[in-house]
C-alpha positions as a Markdown table, in Angstrom:
| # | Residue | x | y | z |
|---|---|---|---|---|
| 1 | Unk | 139.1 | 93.6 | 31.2 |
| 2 | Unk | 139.7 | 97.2 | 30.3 |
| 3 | Unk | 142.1 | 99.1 | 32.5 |
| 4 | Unk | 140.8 | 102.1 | 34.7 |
| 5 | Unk | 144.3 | 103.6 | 34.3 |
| 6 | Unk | 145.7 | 102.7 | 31.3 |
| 7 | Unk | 148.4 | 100.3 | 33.0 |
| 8 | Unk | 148.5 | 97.0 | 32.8 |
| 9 | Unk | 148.1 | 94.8 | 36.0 |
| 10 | Unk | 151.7 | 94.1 | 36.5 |
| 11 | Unk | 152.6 | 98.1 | 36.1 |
| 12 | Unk | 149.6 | 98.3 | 38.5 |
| 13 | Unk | 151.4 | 96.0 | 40.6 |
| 14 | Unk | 154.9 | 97.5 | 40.8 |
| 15 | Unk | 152.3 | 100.9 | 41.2 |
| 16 | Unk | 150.9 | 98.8 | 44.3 |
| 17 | Unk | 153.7 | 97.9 | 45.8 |
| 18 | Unk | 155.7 | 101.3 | 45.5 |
| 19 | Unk | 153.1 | 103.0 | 47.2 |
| 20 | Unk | 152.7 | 100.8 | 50.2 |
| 21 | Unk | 156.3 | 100.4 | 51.2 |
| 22 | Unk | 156.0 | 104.6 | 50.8 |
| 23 | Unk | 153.3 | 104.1 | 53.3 |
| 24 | Unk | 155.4 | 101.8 | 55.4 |
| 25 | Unk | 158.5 | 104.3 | 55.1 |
| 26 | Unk | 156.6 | 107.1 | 56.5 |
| 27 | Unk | 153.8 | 104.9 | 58.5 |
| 28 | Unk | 154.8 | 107.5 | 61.6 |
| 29 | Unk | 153.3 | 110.6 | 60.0 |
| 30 | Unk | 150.1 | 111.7 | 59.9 |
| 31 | Unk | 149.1 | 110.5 | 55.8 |
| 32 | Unk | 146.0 | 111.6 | 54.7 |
| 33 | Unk | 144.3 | 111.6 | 51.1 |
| 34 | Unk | 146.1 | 114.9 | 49.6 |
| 35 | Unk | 149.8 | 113.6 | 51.3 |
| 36 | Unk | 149.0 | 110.4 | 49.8 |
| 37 | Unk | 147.6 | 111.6 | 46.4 |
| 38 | Unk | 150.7 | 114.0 | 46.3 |
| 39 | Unk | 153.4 | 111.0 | 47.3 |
| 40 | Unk | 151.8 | 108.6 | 44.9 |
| 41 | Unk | 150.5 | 111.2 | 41.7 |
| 42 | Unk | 147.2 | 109.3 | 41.5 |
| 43 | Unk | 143.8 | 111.2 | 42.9 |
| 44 | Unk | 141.6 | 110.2 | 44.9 |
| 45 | Unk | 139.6 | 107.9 | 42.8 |
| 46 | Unk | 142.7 | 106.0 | 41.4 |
| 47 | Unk | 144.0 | 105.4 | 44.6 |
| 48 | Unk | 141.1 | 103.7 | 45.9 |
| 49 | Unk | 140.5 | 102.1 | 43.0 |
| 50 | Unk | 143.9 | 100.4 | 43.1 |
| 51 | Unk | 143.5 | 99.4 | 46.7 |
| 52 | Unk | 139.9 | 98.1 | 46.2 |
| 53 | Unk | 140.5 | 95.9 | 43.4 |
| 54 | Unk | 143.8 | 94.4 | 44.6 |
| 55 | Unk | 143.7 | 94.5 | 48.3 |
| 56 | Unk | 140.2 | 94.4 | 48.9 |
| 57 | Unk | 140.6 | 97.5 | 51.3 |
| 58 | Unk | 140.9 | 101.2 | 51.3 |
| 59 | Unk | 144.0 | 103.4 | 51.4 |
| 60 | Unk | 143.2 | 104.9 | 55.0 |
| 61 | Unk | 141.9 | 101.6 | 56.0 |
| 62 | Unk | 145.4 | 100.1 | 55.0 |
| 63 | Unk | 147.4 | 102.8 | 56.9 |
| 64 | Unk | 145.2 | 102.4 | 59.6 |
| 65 | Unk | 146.5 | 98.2 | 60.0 |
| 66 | Unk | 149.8 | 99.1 | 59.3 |
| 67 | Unk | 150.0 | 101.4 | 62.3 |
| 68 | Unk | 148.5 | 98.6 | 63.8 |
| 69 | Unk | 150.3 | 95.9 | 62.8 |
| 70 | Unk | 154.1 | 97.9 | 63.4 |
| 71 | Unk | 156.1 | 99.1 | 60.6 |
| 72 | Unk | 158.7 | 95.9 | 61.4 |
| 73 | Unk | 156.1 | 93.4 | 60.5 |
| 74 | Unk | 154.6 | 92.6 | 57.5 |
| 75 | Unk | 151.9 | 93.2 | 56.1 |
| 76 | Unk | 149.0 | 91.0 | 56.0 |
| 77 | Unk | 147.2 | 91.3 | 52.6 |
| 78 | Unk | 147.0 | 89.3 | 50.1 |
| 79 | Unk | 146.9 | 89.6 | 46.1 |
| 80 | Unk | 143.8 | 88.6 | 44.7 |
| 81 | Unk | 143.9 | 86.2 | 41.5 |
| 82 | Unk | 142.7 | 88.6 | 39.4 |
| 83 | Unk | 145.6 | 90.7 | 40.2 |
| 84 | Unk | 148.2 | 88.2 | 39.1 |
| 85 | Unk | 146.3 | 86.9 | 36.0 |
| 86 | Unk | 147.8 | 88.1 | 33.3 |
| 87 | Unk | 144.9 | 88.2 | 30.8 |
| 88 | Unk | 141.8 | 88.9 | 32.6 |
| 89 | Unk | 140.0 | 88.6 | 29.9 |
């Protein structure tokens, strides 16, 4: 499977991860699209890209259960198997 960004699925992970525990960090502000695009230096497109394919969700949607949720709890998505395969083929 070719790579929307370029990176591979566990840079895309380490990607992934980075930017939610930014979310988590600042889960208190008000993060929209350009704070998020800004924080993460992926437009709009790639973000929801990312989120789509590996969470099954949308940035804001994310944000949106983490406020939910609280910022002490974890979070309750789950990686996909195509997001830890390593050759998707």
């Amino acid at each position: 499977m070719q790579q929307y960004n370029g990176f591979s699925d566990e840079d895309n992970q380490i990607l992934l991860v980075e930017i939610c525990a930014w979310i988590d960090k600042n889960i208190e502000t008000n993060i929209g699209w350009g704070v998020l695009s800004e924080a993460s230096e992926l437009n709009h497109k790639e973000l929801q890209i990312l989120f789509e394919r590996y969470l099954q969700t949308s940035p804001m949607t994310y944000i949106r259960k983490r406020k939910e949720e609280g910022k002490n709890q974890l979070p309750s998505f789950t990686i996909t198997p195509k997001f830890l395969s390593k050759n998707n083929g």
